[in-house]
N, C-alpha and C positions, 0 to 999 in steps of 0.2 A: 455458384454465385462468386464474383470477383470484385474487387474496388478497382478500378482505372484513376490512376493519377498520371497528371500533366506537366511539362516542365512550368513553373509558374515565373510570370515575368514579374510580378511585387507582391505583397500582402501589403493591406491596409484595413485597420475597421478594427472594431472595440468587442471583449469574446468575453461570454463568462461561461467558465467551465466547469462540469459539473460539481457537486457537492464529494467533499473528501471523502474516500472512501472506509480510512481509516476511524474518523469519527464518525461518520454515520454507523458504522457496525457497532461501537462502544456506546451509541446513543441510546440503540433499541436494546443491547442489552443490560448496560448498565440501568438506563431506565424501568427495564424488566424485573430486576431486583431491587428497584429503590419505592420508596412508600407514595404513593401519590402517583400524581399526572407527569410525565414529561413530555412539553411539546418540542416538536422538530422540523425545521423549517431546513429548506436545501437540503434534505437529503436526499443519498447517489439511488437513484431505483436501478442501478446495473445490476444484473443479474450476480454477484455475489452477496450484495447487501439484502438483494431480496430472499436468498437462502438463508441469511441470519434471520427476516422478519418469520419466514418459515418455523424454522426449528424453534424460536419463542414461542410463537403463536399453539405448535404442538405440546407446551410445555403447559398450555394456559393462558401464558399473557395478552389481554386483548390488545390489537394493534388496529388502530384505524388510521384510514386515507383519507387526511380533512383538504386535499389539495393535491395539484400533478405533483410537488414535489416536499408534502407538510406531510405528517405522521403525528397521532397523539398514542402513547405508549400509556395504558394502565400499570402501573405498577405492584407487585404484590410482596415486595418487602425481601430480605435476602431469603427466609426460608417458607418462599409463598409457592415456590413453582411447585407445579406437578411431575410426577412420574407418565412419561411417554407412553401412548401405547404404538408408537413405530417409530420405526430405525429414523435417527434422526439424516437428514441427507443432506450434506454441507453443500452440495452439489462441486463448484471448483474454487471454494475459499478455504484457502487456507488460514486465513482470520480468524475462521466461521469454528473451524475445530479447532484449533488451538484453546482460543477463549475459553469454549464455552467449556471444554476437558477443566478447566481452573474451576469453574462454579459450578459446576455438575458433581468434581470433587467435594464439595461441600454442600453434597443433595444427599438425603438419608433414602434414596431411589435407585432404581437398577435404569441406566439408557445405553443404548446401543447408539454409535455414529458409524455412517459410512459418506463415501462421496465420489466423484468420479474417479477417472480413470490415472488422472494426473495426480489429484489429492491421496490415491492407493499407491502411488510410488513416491510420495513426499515423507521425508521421516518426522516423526511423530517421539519418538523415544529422548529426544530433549527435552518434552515436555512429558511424555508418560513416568519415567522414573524418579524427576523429582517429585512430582505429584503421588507417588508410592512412597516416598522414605516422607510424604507428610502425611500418611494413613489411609490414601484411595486406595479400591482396588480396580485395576485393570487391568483386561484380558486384551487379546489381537496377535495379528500375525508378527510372527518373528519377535514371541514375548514381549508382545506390544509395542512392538516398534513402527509399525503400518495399520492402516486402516483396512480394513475395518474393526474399531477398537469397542469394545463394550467397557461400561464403569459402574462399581457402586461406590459413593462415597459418603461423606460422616466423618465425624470425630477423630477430624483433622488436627496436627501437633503444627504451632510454628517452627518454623526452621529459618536458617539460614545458608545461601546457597551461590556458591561462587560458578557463574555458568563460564561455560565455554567459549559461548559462542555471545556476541553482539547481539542480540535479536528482542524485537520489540515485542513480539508475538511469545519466545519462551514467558520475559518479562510478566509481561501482562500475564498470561495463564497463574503464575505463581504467587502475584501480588491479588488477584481474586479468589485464588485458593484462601490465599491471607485472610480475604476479609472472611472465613468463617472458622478460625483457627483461633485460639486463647492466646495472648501473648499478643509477639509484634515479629513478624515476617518479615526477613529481609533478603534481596538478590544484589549482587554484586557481579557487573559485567566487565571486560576486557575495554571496551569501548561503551560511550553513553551512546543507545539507542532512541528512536523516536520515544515521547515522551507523553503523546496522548492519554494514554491509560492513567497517569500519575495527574493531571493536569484534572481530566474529568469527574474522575473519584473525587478529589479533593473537592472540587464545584459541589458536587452532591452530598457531601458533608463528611469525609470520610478524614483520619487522619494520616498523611502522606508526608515523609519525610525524606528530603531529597540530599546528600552528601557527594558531589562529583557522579562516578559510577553506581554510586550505592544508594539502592533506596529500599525504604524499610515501609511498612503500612501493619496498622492497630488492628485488631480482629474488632471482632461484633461491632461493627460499626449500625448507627442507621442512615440508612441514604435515603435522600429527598428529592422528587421528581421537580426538577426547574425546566423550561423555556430551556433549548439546545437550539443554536444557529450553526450551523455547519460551513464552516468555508470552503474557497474553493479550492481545487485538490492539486495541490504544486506539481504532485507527479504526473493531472491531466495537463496544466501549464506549461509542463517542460517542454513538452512535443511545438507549441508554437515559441515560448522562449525560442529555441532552437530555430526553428521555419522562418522565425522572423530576423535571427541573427545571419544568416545564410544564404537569405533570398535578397538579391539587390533592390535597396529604394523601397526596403519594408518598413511598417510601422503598427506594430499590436499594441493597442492597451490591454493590459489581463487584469479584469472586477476582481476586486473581493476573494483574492489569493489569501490562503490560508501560510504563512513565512515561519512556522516554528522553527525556534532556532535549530531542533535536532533533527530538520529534515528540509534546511535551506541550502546542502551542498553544493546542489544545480546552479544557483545563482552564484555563491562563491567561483567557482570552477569553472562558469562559464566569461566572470568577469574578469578571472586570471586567463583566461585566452583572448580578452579583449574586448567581448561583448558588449555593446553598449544598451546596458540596464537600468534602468531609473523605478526604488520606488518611492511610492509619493499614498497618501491620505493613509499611514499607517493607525492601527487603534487597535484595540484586544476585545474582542467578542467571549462570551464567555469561557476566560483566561486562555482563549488562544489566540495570537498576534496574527493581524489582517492586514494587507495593502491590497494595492492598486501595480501594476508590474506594468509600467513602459518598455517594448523595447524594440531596437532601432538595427539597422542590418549593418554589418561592421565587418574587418578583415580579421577572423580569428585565425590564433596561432596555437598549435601543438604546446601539449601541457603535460605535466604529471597527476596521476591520482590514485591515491591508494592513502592506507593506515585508517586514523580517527575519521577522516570520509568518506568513507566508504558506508557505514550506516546511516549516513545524513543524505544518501543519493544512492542508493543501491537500486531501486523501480526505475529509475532514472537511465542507468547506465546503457541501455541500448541505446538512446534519442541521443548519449552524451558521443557514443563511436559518430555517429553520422556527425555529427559538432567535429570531432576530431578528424574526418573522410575531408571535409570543406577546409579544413586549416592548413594555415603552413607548415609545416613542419611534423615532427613526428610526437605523438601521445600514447604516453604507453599507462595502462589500468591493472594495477597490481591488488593484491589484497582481497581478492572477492572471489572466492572460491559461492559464498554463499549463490552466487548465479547459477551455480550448477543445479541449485534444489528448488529452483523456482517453477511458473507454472512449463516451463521447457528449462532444459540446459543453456542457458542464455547467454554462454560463453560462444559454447559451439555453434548457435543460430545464429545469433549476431555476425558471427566470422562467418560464416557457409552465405549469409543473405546478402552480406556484405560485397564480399567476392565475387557477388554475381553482377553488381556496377562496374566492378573494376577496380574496388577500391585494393590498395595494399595493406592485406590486415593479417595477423598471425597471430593463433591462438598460444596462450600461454596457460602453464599450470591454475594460476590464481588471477587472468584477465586478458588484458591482448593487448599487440602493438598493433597501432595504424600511424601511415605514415600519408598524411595526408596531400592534399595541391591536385590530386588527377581529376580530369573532369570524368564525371560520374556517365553511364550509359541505361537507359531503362532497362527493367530486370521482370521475369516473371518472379513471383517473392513467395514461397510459402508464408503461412501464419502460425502454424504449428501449434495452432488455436491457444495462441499467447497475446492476448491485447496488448502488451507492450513491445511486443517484437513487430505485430502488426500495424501498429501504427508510428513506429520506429521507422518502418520500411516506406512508409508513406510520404513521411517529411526526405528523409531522400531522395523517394520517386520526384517530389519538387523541384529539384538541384539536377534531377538529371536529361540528359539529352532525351528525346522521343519519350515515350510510353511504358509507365510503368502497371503494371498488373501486381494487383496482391488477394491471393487464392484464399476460400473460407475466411473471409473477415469477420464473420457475425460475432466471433471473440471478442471484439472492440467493447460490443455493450456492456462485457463485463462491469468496466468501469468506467466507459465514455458513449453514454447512447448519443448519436446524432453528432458525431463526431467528423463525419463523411462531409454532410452538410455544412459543419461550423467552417471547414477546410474551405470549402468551395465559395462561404459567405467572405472570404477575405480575398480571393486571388481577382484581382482588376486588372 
């Protein structure tokens, strides 16, 4: 199976896309441990979010389908789950184990996780060792640095933990270990990363303190199952942001975009190349900021991007090279080494898919130059069953002369079911 995309002569027409991927995963399982009901409206049924409704579901927490895109979560309070009787299988989220490695910590239960093939080459050890010097024990390859990792955890110590790395995911894992630790847990990162985890805890009643890089969270807290609205997911936006800024005589409205500050890069970076972006009917849904995203097709110009933005747009950064491939001039992406550990090498795909238009693009240690202005020529594209490379190579295929083919796309659903169609509802 293949996607066929077509040079497109405009985009026009109003798209709402799906439900964030990041809070829908924190919905079910923060909901999962919180006392009461939590309802959930828009959330992503892509196939990684529904590997988190999984592994809960295995744990005990009843999950029902009150709608195509609604969820009522049972809750059973933080020390309600059950012990597994199978491997829990994250399938290709890495959300999915990270997480749930933080609150499984603070389970008096033995569980096993595993997940595909990609999730067993993703390191894990960011998160396994601090989760050990606060009392878990875990097992796994290469002394738990890979999956498949087994855990028992319990009587958990607060700590404090100055990480390495930028990453929302370590974050979260150790700020839920928190909440079943005595005391008051705190991480301290190089850069402020997405901010979900601090934003939703808090909603459910926890006590979350936030200091620049540094935020600290109370143990035993009780969390309270509330009504979740899920926005919509900036990182599926980006791909028309992008389509719409690149295709002459476009015009997208994008519903009910989810705009947190710590994951609004895209928009910054696209309106330093010139983008013309407008948003409009801004308002905060439970404590996380919502618009409406206008945007208009414009002549961008080659940028810089790297340091403190780099965690505010990093899912982003394939859709941001084709942005770059259309512009004047040259953009060079420094500082993102983390592409390399994502669901492919996304350094290396990006440049190898790239190159197959014709674009001028060279890979670097920590991101790549592209120098942009050449017109693009259609490419057969791998997906390297990367939903964001895959659908990266798509809004390209748009831009370029003749016919574009992109192999095994059915990665897309990860995080954008019906995403083929949304494309083809805008091109007139």
């Amino acid at each position: 199976m293949s996607l066929i995309i077509k040079k497109a002569k405009k985009l026009i027409g109003r798209v709402r896309v799906p439900g964030d991927k990041s809070v829908s995963h924190r919905a079910v399982m923060f909901g999962g441990i919180a006392k009461g009901i939590t309802e959930v409206e828009n959330f992503l049924t892509g196939e990684d979010c529904l590997s988190t409704v999984r592994c809960f579901k295995a744990m005990g927490v009843e999950v029902e389908e009150t709608g195509p895109t609604s969820l009522r979560v049972l809750g059973k309070g933080l020390m309600g789950l059950e012990e597994p009787g199978e491997v829990l299988d994250v399938g290709n989220s890495g959300t999915t184990m990270r997480l749930m490695l933080g609150i499984l910590a603070g389970q008096p239960f033995f569980a096993a996780l595993t997940g595909d093939d990609s999730i067993r080459r993703r390191p894990m050890g960011r998160v396994t060792e601090p989760l050990r010097q606060m009392g878990a024990e875990i097992w796994g390859r290469q002394q738990g640095k890979f999956a498949p990792l087994a855990i028992r955890g319990g009587n958990l110590r607060a700590m404090e933990y100055n990480s390495p790395v930028a990453s929302a995911q370590v974050k979260s894992a150790l700020l839920l270990a928190g909440l079943y630790a005595h005391g008051v847990t705190v991480v301290e990162e190089p850069e402020k990363s997405r901010d979900h985890t601090e934003r939703m805890l808090r909603y459910l009643g926890a006590r979350v303190d936030v200091d620049g890089n540094r935020v600290s969270i109370h143990g035993k807290p009780e969390l309270t199952g509330k009504k979740i609205t899920v926005p919509g997911d900036i990182s599926s936006a980006a791909f028309f942001l992008v389509a719409g800024s690149i295709i002459p005589d476009s015009e997208i409205i994008l519903e009910n975009v989810g705009v947190n500050p710590t994951r609004d890069g895209i928009i910054e970076v696209l309106q330093n190349m010139g983008a013309d972006l407008q948003l409009v009917n801004l308002r905060e849904v439970n404590c996380e900021p919502v618009a409406d995203i206008i945007v208009r097709s414009s002549s961008l110009r080659g940028t810089e991007i790297g340091g403190a933005l780099i965690p505010r747009l990093i899912d982003e950064i394939p859709v941001l090279a084709v942005a770059a491939a259309m512009a004047t001039g040259e953009t060079v992406i420094k500082d993102a080494e983390e592409l390399k550990v994502k669901e492919s090498n996304r350094i290396a795909t990006v440049v190898k898919e790239l190159s197959k238009f014709g674009v001028a693009i060279e890979e670097l240690p920590d991101g790549m130059r592209i120098k942009g202005g050449k017109t693009l020529t259609g490419a057969v594209c791998e997906s390297y069953h990367d939903h964001r490379i895959a659908m990266a190579m798509a809004v390209a295929g748009l831009s370029a002369q003749g016919e574009t083919e992109i192999k095994d796309p059915q990665c897309i659903d990860i995080s954008f079911p019906g995403f083929a169609e949304t494309l083809a509802s805008l091109q007139k």
